[in-house]
MARMILUM-52667 format. One record per residue (C-alpha): residue in one letter; x, y, z. Coordinates in pm, 1 decimal. Last residue first. Example, Ala and Ser with C-alpha at 12.3 -4.5 7.8 and 13.67 -1.06 7.14 Angstrom:
2
@aa->S&u->1367.0&v->-106.0&w->714.0
@aa->A&u->1230.0&v->-450.0&w->780.0
This chain:
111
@aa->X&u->9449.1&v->8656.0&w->9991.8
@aa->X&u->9616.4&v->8697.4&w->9662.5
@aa->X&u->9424.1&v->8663.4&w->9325.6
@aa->X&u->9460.8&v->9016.0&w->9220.7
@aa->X&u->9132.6&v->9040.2&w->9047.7
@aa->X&u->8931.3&v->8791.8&w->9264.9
@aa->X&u->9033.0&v->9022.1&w->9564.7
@aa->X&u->9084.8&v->8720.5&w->9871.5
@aa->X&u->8824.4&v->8602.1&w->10091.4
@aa->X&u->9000.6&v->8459.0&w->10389.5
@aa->X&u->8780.2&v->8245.5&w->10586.3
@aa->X&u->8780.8&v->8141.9&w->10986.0
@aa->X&u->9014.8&v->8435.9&w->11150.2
@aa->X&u->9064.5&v->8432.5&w->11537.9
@aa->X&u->8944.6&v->8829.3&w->11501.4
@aa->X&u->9168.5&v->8995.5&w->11818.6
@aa->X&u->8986.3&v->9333.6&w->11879.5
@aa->X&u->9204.7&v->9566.0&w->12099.0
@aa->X&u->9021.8&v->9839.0&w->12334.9
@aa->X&u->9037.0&v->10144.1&w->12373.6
@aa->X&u->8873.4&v->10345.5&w->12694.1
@aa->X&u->8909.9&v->10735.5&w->12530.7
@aa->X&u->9103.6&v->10803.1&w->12808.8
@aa->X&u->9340.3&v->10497.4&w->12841.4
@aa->X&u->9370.4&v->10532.6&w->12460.0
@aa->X&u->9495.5&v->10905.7&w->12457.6
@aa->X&u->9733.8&v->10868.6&w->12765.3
@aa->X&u->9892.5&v->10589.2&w->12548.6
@aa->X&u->9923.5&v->10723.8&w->12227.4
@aa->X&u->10087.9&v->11044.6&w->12434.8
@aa->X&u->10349.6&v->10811.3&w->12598.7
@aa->X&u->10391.0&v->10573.2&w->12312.3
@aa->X&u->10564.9&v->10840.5&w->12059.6
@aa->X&u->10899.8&v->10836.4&w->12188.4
@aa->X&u->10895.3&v->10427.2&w->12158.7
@aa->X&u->10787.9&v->10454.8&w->11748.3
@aa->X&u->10553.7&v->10443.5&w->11530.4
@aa->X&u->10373.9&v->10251.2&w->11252.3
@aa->X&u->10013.0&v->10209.6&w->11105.0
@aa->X&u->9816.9&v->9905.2&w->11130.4
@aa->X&u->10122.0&v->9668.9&w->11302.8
@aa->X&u->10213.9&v->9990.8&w->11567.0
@aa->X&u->9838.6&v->9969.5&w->11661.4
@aa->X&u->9782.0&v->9655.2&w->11707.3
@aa->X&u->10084.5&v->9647.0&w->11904.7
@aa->X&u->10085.1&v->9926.4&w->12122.7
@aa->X&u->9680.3&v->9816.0&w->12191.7
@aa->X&u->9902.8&v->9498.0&w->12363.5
@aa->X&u->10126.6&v->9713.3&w->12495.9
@aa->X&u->9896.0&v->9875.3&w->12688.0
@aa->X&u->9664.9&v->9628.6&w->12784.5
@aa->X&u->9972.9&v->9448.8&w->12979.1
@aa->X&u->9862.2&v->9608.4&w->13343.4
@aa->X&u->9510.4&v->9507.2&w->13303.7
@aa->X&u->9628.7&v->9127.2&w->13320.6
@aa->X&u->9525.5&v->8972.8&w->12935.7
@aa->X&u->9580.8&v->8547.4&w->12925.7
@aa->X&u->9158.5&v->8515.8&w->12836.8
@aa->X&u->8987.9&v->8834.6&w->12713.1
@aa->X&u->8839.8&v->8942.8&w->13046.1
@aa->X&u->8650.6&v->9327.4&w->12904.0
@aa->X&u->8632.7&v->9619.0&w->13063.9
@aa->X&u->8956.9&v->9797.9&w->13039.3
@aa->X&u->8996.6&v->9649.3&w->12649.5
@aa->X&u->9069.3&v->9301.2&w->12516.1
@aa->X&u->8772.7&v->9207.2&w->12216.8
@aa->X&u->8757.4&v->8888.4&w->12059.2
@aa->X&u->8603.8&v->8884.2&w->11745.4
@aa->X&u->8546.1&v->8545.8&w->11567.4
@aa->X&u->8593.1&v->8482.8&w->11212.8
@aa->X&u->8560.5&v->8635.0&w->10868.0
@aa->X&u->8873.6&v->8788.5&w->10689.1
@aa->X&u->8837.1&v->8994.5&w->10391.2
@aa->X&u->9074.4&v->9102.5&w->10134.7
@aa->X&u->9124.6&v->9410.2&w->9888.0
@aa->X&u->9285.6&v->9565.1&w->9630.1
@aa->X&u->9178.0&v->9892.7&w->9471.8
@aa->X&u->9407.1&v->10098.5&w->9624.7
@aa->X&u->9454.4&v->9894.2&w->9941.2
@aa->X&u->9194.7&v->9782.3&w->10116.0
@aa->X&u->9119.2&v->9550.4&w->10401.4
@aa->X&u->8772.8&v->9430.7&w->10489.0
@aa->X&u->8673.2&v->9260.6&w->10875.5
@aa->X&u->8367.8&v->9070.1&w->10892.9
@aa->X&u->8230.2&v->8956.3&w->11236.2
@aa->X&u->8079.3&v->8666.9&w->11453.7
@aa->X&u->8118.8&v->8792.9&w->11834.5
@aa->X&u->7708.9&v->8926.0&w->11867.4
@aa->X&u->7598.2&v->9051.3&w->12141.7
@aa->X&u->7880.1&v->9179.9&w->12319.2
@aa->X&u->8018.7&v->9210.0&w->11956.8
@aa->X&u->7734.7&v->9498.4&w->11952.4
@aa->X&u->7852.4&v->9664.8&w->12171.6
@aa->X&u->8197.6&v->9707.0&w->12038.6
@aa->X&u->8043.3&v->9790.1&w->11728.9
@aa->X&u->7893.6&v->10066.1&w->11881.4
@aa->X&u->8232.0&v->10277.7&w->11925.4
@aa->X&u->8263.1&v->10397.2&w->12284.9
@aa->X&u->8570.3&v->10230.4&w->12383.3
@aa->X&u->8719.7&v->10347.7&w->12055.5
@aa->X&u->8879.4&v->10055.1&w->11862.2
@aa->X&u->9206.4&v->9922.7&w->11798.4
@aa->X&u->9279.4&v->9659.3&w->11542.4
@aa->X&u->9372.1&v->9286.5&w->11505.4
@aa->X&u->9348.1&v->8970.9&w->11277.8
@aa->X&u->9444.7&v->8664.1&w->11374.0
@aa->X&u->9567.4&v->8362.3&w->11153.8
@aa->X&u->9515.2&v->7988.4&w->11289.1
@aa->X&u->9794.8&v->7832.1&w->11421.1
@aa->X&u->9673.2&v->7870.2&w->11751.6
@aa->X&u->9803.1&v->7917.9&w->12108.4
């Protein structure tokens, strides 16, 4: 465990970016709201059927994507079933970002 912030969202297993963190794990995630916004740079991680992100068994993928995903946009138990049918076919995977800078909106002034 860390005290350092992470960042997390759900990708498509077929999504190139996923590829390319294979490659590369360094990567810049931007928030926005309106017309405030944040960035957090750090180190991608991602947990998905094919990938051995460290302290994930197969079996708890799903709640983990349940998480991300329920943080991002909401939801509820009744609506897990279809969610995840959906992500085990489409292969998604979770993308923890151990976060190294916070660039905060120099207009609002909050990170």
């Amino acid at each position: 465990m860390t005290s350092k912030p992470i960042v997390g969202f759900v990708s498509r297993g077929a999504a190139r970016k996923l590829d390319d963190l294979q490659h590369r794990c360094d990567i810049t995630v931007v928030f926005r709201s309106g017309w405030e916004w944040v960035a957090a740079e750090g180190t991608a991680q991602p947990g998905g059927p094919d990938d051995d992100l460290a302290g994930l068994r197969s079996e708890d993928l799903p709640r983990l994507l349940r998480m991300v995903y329920a943080a991002a946009v909401g939801g509820t138990a009744g609506d897990w079933p279809p969610l995840d049918e959906s992500m085990a076919a489409e292969q998604h995977t979770a993308v923890l970002v151990r976060v190294s800078h916070l660039y905060p909106d120099a207009e609002s002034g909050r990170p």
